[in-house]
C-alpha positions as CSV (number, residue, x, y, z in Angstrom):
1,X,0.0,0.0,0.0
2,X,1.9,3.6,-1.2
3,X,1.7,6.5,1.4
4,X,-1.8,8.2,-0.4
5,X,-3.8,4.9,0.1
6,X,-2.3,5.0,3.9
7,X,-3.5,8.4,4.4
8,X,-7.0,8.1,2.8
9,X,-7.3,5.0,5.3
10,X,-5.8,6.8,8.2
11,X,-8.0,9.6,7.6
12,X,-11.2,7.6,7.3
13,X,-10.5,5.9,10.9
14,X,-10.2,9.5,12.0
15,X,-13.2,10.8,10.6
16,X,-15.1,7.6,11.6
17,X,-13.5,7.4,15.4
18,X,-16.0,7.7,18.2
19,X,-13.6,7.6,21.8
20,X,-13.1,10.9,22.2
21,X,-9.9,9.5,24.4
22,X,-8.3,8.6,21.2
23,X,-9.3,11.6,19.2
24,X,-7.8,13.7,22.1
25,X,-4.3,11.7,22.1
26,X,-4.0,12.4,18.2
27,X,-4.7,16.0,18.6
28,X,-2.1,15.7,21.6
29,X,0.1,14.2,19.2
30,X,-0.5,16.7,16.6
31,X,0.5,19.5,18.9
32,X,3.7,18.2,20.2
33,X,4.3,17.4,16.4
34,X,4.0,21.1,15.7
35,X,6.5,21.9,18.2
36,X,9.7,20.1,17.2
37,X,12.4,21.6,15.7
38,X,12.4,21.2,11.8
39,X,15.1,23.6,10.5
40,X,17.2,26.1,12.0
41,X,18.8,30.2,11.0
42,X,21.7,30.7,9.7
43,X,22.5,32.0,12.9
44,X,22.0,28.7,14.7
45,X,18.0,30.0,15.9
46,X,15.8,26.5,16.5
47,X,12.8,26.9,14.1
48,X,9.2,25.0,14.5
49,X,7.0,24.0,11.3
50,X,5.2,26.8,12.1
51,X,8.0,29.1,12.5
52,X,9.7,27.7,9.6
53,X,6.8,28.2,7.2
54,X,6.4,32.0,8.3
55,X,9.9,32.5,7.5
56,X,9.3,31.1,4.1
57,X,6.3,33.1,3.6
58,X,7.8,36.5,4.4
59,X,10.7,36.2,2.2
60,X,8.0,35.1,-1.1
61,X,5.9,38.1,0.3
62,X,9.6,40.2,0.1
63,X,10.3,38.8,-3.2
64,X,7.2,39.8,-4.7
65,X,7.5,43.1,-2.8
66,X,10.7,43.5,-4.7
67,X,12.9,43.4,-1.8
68,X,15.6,41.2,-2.8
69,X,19.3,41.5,-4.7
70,X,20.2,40.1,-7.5
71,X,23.6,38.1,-7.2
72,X,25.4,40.8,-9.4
73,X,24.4,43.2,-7.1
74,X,25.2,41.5,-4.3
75,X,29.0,40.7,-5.8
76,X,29.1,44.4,-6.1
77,X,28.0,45.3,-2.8
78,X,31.0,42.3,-1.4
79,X,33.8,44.5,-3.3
80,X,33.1,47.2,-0.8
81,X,33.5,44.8,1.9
């Protein structure tokens, strides 16, 4: 069975579950899922998924705000370094 056909079963337990025990361990799970560190800064700063994902949508937003460099401009700005 490939990953898809997992979830689609998975997800039909889920939606189909009655003990509200079990529905409140996966959302337990869930949580402490959303909490581990996935990726970190170039200056060593732990990031979350949901931390990393708001990083990633600020820099499209600043990208199609036009606040980026180019890499000639940025070999030009390193020869006054």
């Amino acid at each position: 069975m490939d990953i898809a056909a997992k979830k689609l079963e998975l997800l039909d337990w889920v939606m189909h579950l009655r003990d509200n025990a079990m529905f409140e361990k996966l959302l337990a799970l869930k949580a402490e899922t959303d909490q581990e560190i996935v990726a970190y800064t170039v200056s060593g700063e732990p990031l979350t998924l949901e931390q990393y994902k708001a990083k990633i949508d600020k820099g499209m937003r600043d990208i199609q705000e036009g606040r980026y460099m180019t890499h000639e401009e940025l070999l030009k700005e390193m020869e006054t370094w």
